[in-house]
N, CA, C and O atoms as CSV, one atom per row, in Angstrom:
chain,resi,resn,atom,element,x,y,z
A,1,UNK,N,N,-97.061,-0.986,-33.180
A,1,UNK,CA,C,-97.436,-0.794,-31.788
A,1,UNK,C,C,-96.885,0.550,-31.320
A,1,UNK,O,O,-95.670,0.713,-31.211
A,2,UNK,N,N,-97.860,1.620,-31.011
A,2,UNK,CA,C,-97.197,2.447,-30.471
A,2,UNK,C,C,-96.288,2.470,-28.720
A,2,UNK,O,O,-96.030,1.451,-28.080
A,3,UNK,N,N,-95.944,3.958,-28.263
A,3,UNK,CA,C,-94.546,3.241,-27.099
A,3,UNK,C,C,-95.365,3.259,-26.446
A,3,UNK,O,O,-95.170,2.244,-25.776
A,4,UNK,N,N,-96.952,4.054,-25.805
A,4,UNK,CA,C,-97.443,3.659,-24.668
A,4,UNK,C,C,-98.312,1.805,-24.892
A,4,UNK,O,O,-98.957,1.222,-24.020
A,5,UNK,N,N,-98.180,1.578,-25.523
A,5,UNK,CA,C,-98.721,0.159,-25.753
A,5,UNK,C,C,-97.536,-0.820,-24.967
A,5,UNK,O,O,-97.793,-1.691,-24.136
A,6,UNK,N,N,-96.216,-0.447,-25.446
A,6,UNK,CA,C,-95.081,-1.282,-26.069
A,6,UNK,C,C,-94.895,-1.180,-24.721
A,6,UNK,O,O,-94.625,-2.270,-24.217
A,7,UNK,N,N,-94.964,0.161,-23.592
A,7,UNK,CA,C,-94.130,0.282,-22.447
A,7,UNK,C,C,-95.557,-0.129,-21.209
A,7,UNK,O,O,-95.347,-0.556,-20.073
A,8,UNK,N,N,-96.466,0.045,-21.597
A,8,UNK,CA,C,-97.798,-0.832,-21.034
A,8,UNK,C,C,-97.872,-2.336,-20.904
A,8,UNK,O,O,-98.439,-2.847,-19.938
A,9,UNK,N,N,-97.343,-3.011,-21.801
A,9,UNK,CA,C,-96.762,-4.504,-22.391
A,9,UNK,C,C,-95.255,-4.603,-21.482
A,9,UNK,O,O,-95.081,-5.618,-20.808
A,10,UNK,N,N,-94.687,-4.028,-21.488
A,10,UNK,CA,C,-93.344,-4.186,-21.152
A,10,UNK,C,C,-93.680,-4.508,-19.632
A,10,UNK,O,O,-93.318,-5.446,-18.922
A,11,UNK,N,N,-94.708,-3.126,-19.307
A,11,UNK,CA,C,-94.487,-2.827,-17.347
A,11,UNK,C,C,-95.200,-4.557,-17.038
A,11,UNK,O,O,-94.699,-5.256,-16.158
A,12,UNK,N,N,-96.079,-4.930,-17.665
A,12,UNK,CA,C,-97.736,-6.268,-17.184
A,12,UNK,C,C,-96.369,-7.309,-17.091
A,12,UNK,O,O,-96.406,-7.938,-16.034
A,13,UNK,N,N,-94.885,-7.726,-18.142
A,13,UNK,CA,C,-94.220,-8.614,-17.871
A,13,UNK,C,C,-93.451,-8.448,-16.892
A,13,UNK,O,O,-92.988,-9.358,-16.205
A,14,UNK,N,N,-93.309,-7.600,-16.791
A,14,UNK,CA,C,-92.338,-7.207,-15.477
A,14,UNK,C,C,-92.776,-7.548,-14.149
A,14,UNK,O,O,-92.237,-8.183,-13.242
A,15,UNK,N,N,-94.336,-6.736,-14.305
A,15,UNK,CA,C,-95.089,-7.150,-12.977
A,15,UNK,C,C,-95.447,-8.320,-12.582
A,15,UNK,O,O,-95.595,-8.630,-11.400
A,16,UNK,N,N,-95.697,-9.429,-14.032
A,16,UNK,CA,C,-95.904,-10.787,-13.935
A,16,UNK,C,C,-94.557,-11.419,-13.532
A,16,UNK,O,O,-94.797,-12.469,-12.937
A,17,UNK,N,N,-93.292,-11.198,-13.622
A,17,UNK,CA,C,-92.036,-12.119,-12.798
A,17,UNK,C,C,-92.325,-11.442,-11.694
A,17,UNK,O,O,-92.851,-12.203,-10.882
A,18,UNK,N,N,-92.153,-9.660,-11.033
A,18,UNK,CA,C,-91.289,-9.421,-9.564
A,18,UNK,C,C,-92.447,-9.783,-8.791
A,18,UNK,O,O,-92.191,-10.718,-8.031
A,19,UNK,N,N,-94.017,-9.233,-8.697
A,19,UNK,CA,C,-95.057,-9.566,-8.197
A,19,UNK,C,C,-95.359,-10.715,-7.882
A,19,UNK,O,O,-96.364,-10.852,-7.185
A,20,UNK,N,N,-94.635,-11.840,-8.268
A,20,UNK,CA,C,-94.975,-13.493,-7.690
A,20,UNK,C,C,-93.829,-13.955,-6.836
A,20,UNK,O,O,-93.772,-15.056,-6.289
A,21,UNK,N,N,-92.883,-12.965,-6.772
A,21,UNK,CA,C,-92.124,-12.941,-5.401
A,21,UNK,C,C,-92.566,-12.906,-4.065
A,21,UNK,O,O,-93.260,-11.914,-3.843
A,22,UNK,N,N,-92.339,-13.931,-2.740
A,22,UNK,CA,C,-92.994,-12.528,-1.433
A,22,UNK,C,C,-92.554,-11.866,-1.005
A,22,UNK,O,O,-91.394,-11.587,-0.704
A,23,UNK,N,N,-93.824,-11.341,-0.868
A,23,UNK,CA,C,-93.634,-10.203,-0.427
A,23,UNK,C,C,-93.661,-8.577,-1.061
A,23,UNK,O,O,-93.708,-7.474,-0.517
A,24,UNK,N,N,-93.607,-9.025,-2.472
A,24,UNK,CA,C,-93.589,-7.806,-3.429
A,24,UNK,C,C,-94.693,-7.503,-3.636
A,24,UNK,O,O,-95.699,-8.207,-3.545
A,25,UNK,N,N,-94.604,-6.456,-3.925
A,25,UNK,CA,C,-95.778,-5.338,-3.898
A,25,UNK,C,C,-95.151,-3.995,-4.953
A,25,UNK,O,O,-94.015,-3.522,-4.955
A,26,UNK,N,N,-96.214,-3.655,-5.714
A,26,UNK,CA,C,-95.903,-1.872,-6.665
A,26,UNK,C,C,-96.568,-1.500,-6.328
A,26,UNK,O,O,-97.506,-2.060,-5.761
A,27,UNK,N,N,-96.338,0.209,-6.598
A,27,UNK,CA,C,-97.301,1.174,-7.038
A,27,UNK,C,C,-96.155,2.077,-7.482
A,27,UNK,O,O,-95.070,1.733,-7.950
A,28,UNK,N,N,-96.653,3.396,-7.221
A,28,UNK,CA,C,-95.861,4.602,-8.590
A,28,UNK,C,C,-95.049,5.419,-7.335
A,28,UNK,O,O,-95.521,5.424,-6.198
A,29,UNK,N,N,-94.162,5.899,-7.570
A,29,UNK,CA,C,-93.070,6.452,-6.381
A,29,UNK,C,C,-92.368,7.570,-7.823
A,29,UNK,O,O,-91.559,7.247,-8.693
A,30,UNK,N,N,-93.159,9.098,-7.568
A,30,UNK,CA,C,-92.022,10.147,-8.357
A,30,UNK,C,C,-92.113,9.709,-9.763
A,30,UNK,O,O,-91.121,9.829,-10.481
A,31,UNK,N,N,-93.074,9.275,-10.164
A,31,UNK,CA,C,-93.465,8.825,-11.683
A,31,UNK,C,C,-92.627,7.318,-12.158
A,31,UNK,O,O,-92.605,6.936,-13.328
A,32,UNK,N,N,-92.147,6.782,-11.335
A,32,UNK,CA,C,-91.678,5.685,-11.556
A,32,UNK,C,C,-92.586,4.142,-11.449
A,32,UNK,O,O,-93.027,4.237,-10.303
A,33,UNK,N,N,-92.870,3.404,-11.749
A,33,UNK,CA,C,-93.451,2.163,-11.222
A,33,UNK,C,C,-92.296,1.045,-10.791
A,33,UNK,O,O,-91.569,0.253,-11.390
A,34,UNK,N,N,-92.589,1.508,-9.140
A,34,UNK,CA,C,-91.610,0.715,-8.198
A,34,UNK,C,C,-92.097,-0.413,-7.646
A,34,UNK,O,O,-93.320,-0.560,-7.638
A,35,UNK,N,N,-91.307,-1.348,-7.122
A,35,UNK,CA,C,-91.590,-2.326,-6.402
A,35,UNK,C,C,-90.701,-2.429,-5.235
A,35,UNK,O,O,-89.491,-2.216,-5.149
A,36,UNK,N,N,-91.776,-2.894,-4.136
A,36,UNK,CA,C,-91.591,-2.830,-2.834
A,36,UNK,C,C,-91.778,-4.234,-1.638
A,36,UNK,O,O,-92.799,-4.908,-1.502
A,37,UNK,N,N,-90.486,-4.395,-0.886
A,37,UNK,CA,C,-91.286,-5.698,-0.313
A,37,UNK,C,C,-90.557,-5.130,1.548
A,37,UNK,O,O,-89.367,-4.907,1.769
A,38,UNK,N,N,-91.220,-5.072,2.153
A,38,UNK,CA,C,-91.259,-4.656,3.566
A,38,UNK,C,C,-91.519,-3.194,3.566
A,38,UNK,O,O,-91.405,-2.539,4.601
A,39,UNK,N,N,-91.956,-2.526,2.135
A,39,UNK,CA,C,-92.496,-0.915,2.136
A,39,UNK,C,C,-91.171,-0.417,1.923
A,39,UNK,O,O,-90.906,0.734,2.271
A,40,UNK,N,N,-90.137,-1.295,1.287
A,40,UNK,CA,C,-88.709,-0.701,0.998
A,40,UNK,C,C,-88.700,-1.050,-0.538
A,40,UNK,O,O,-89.001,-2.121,-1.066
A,41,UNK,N,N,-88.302,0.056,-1.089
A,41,UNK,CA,C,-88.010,-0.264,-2.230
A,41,UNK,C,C,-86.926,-1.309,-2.874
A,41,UNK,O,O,-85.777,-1.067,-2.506
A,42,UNK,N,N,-87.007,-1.961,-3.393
A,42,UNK,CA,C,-86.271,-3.175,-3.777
A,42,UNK,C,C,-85.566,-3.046,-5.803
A,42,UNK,O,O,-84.463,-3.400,-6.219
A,43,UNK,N,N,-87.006,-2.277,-6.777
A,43,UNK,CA,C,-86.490,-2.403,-8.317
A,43,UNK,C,C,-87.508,-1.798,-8.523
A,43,UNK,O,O,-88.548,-1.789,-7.864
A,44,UNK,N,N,-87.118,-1.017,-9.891
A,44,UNK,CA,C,-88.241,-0.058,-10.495
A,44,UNK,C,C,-87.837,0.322,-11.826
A,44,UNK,O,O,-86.693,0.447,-12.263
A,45,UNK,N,N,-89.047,0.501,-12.461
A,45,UNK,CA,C,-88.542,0.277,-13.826
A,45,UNK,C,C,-88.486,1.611,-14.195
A,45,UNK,O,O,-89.129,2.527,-13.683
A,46,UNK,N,N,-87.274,1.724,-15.582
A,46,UNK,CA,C,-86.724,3.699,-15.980
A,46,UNK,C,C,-86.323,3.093,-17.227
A,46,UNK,O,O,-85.745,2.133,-17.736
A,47,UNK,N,N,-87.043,4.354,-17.481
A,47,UNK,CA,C,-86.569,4.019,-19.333
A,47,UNK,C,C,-86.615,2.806,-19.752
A,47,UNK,O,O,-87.641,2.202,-19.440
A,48,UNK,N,N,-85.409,1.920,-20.704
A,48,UNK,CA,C,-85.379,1.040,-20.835
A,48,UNK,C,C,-85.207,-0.122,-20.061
A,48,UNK,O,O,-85.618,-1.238,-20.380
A,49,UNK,N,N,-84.729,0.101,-19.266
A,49,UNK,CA,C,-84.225,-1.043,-17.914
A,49,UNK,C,C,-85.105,-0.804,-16.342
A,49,UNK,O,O,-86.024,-0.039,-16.050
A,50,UNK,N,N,-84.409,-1.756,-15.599
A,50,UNK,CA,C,-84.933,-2.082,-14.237
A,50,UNK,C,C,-83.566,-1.839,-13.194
A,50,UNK,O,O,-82.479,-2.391,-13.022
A,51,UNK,N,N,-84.421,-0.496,-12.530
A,51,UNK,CA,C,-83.129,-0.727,-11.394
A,51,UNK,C,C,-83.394,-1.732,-10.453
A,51,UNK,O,O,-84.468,-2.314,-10.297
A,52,UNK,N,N,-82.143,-1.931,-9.716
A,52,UNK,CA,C,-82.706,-2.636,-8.682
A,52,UNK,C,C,-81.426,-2.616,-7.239
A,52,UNK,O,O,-80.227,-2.483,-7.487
A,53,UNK,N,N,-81.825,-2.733,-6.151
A,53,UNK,CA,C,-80.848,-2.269,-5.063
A,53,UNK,C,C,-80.384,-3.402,-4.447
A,53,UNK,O,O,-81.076,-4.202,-3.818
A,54,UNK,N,N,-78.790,-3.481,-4.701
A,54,UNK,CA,C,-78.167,-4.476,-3.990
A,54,UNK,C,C,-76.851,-4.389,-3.509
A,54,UNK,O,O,-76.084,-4.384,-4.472
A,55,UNK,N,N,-76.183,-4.310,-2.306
A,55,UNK,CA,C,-75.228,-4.719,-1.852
A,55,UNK,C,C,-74.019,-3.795,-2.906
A,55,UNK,O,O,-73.567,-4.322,-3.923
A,56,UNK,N,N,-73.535,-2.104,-2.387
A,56,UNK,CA,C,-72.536,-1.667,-3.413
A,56,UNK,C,C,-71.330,-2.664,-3.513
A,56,UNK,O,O,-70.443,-1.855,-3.786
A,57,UNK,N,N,-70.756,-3.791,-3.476
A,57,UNK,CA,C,-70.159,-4.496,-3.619
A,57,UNK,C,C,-70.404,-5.276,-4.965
A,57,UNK,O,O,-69.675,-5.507,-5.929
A,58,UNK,N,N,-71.648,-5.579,-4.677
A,58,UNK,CA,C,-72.095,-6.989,-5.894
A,58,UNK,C,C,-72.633,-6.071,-6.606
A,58,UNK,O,O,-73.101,-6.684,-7.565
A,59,UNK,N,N,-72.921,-4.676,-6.769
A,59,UNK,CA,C,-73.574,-3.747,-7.703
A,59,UNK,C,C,-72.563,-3.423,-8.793
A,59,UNK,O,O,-72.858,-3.520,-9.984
A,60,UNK,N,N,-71.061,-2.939,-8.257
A,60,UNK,CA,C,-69.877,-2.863,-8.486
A,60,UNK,C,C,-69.269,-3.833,-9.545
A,60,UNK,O,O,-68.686,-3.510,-10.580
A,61,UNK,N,N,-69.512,-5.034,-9.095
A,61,UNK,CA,C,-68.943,-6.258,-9.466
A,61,UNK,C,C,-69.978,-6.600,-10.825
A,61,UNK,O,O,-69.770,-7.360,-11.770
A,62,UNK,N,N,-70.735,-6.044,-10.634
A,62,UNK,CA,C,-71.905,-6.330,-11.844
A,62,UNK,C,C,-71.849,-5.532,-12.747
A,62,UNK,O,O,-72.108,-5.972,-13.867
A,63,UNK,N,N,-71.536,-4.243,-12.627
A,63,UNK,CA,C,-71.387,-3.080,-13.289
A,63,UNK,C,C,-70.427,-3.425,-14.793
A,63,UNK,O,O,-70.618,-3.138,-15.975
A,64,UNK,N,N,-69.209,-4.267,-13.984
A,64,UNK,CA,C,-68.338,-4.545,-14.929
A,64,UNK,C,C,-68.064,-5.493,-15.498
A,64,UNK,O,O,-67.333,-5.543,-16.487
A,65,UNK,N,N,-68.634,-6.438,-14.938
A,65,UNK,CA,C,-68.400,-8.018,-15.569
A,65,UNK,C,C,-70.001,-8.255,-16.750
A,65,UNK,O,O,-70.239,-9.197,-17.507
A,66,UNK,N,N,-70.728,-7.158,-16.514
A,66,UNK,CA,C,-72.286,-7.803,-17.691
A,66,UNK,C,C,-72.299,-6.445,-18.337
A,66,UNK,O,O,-72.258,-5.467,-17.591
A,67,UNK,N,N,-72.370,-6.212,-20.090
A,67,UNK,CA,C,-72.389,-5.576,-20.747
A,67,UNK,C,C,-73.523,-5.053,-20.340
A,67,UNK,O,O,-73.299,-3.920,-19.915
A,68,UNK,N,N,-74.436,-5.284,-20.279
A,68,UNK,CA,C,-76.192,-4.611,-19.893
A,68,UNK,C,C,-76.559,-4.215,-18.987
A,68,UNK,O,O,-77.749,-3.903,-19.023
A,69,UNK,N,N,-75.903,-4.009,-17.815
A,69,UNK,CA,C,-75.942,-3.305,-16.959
A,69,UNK,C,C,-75.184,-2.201,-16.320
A,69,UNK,O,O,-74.035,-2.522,-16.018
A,70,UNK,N,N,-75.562,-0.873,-16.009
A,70,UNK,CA,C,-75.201,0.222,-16.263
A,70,UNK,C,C,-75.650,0.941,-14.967
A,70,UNK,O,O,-76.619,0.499,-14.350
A,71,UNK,N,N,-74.855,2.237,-14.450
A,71,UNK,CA,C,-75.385,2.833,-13.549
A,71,UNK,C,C,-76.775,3.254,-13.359
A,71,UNK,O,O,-77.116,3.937,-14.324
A,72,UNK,N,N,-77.667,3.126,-12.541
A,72,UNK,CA,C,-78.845,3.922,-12.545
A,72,UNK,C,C,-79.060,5.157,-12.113
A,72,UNK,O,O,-78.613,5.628,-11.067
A,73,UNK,N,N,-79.659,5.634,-12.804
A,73,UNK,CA,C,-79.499,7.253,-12.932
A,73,UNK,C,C,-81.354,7.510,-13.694
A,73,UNK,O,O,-81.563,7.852,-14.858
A,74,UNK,N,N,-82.046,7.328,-13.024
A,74,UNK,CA,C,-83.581,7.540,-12.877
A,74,UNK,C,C,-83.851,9.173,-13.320
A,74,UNK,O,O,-83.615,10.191,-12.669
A,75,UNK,N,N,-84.391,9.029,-14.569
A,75,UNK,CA,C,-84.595,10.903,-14.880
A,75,UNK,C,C,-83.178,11.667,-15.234
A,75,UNK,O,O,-83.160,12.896,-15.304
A,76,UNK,N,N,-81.961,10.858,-15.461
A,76,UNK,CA,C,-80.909,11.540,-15.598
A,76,UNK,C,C,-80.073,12.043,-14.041
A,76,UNK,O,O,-78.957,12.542,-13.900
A,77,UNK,N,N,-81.060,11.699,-13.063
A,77,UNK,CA,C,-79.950,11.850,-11.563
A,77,UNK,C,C,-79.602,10.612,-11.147
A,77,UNK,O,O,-80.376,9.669,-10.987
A,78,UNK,N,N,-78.090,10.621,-10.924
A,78,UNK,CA,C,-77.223,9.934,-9.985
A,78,UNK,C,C,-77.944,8.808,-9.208
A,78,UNK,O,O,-79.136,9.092,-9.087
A,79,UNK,N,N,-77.676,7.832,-8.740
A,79,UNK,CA,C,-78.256,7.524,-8.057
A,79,UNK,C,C,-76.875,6.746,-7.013
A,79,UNK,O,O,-75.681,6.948,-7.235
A,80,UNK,N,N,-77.426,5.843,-5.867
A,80,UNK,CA,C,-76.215,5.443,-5.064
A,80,UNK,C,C,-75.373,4.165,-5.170
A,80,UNK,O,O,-76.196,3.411,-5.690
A,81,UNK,N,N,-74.375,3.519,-5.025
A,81,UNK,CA,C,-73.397,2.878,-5.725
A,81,UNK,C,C,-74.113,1.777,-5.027
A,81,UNK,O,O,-73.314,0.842,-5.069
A,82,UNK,N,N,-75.526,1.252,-4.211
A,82,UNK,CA,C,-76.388,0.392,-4.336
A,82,UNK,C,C,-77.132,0.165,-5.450
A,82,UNK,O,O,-77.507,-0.973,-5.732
A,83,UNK,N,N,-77.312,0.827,-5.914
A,83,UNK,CA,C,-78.514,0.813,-7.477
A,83,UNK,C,C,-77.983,0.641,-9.052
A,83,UNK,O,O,-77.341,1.665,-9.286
A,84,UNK,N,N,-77.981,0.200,-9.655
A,84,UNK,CA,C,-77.656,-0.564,-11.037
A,84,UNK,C,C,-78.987,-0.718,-11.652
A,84,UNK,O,O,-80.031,-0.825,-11.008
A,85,UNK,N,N,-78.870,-0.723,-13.184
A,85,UNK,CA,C,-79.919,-0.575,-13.975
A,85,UNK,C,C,-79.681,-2.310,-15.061
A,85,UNK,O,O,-78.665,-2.273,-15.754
A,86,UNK,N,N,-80.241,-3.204,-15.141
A,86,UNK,CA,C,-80.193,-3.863,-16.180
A,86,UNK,C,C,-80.618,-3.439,-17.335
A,86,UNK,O,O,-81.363,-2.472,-17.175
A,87,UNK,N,N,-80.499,-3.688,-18.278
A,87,UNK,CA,C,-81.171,-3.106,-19.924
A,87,UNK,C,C,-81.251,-4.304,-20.312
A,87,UNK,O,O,-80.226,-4.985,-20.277
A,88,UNK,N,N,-82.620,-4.939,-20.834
A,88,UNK,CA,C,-82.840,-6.333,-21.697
A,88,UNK,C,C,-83.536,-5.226,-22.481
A,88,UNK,O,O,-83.795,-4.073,-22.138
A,89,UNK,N,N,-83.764,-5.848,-23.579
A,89,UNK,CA,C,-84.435,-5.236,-24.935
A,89,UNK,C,C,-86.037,-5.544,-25.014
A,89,UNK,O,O,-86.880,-4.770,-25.467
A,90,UNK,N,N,-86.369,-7.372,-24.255
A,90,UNK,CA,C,-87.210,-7.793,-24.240
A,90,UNK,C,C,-87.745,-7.807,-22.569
A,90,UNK,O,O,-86.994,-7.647,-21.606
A,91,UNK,N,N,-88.411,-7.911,-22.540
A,91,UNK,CA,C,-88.880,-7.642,-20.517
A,91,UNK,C,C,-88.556,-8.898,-20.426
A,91,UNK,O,O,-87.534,-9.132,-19.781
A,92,UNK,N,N,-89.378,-10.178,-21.086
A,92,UNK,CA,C,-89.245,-11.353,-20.359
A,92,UNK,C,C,-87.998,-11.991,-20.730
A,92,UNK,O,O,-87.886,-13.208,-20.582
A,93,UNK,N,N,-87.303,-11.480,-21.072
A,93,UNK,CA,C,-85.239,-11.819,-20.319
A,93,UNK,C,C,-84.882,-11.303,-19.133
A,93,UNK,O,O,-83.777,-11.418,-18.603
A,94,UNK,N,N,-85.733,-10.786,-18.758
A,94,UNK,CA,C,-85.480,-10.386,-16.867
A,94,UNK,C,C,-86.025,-11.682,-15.906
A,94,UNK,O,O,-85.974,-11.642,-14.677
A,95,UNK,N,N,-86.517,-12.753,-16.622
A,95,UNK,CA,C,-86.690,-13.862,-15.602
A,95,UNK,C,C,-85.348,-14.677,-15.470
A,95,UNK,O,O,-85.128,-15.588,-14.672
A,96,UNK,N,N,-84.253,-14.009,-16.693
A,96,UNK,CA,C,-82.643,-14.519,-16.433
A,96,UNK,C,C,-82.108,-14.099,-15.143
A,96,UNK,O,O,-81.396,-14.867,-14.496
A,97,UNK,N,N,-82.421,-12.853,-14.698
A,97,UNK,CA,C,-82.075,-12.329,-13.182
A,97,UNK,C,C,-82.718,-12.448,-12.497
A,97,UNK,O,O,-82.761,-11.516,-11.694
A,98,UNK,N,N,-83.963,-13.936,-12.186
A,98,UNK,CA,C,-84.443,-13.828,-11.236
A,98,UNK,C,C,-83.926,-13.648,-9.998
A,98,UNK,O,O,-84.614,-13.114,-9.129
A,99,UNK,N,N,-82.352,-14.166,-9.692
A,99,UNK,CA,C,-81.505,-14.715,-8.869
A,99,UNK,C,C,-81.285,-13.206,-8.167
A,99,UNK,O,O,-81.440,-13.000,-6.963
A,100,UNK,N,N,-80.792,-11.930,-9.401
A,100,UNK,CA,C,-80.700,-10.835,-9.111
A,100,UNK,C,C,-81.525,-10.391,-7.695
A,100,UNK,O,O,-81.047,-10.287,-6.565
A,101,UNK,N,N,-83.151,-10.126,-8.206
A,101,UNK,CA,C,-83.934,-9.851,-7.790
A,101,UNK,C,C,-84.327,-10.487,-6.438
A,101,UNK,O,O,-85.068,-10.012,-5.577
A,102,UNK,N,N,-83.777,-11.467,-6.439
A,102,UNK,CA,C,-84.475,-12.882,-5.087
A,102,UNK,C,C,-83.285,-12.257,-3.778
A,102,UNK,O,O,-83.505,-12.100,-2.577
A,103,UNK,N,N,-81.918,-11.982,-4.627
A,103,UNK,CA,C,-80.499,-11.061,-3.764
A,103,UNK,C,C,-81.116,-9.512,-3.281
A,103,UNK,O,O,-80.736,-8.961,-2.248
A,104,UNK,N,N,-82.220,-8.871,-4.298
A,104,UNK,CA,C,-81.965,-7.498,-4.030
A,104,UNK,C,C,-83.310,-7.588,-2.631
A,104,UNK,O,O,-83.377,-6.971,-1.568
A,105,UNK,N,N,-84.224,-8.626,-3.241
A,105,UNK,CA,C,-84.999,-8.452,-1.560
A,105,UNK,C,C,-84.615,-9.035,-0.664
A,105,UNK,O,O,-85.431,-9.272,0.226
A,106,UNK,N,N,-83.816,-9.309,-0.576
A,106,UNK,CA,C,-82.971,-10.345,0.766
A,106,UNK,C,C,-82.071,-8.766,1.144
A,106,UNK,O,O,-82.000,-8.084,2.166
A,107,UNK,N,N,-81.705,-8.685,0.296
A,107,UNK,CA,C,-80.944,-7.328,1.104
A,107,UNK,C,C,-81.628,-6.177,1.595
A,107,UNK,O,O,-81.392,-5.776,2.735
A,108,UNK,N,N,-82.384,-5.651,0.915
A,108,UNK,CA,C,-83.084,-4.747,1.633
A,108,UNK,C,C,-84.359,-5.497,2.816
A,108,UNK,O,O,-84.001,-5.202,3.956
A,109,UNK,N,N,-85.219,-6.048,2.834
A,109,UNK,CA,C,-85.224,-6.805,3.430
A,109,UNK,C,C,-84.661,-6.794,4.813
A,109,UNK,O,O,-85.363,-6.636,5.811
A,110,UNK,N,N,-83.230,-6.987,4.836
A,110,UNK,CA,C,-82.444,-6.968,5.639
A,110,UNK,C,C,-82.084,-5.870,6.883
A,110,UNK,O,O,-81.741,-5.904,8.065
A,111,UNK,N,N,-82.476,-4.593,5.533
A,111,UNK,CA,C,-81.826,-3.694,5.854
A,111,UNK,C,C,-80.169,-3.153,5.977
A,111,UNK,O,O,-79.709,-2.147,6.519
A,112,UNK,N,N,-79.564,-4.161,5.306
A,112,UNK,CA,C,-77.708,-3.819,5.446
A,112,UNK,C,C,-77.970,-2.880,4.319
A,112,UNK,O,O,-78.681,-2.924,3.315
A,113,UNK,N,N,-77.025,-1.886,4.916
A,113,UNK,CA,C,-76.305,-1.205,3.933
A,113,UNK,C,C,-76.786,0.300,3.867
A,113,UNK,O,O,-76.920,0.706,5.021
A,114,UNK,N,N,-77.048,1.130,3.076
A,114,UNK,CA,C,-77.316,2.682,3.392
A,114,UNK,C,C,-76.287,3.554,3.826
A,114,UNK,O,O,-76.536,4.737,4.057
């Protein structure tokens, strides 16, 4: 399988868990394929992993307690001590963080934080 197949395959599972959330919604933001629920960005997929924006507290706390998750840094820039990247190998082991994801639109959502 070549990588645009593999990362074509990868994005359809991805879109099949966050997209049956409400409220979620994608399209492409700066060459990324993001997802959005109140027109706020919420997780978007880079490279191997999925960022996703939550609470610099519980981002923090995640950073260090789960081997697979890592700063996000989209294109090699920085990003803010809200944003964390998971890395699964397989896409559909991201329905393990649904819980993640259900936290990161409740927060933005919300609007706390910025």
């Amino acid at each position: 399988m070549d990588t645009d197949t593999t990362k074509s395959g990868r994005k359809a599972q991805i879109d099949a868990l966050l997209l049956k959330l409400p409220g979620a919604s994608a399209r492409k933001i700066n060459g990324l394929d993001a997802y959005f629920v109140s027109d706020k960005m919420f997780a978007c997929i880079s490279g191997d992993g999925v960022g996703l924006r939550l609470p610099a507290a519980k981002a923090t706390e995640l950073h260090f307690s789960r081997d697979n998750i890592v700063p996000f840094q989209p294109g090699g820039t920085t990003s803010t001590r809200e944003w964390i990247q998971i890395d699964r190998a397989d896409a559909a082991d991201y329905e393990k963080d649904l819980e993640l994801f259900r936290d990161s639109i409740e927060f933005v959502k919300g609007g706390r934080g910025r």
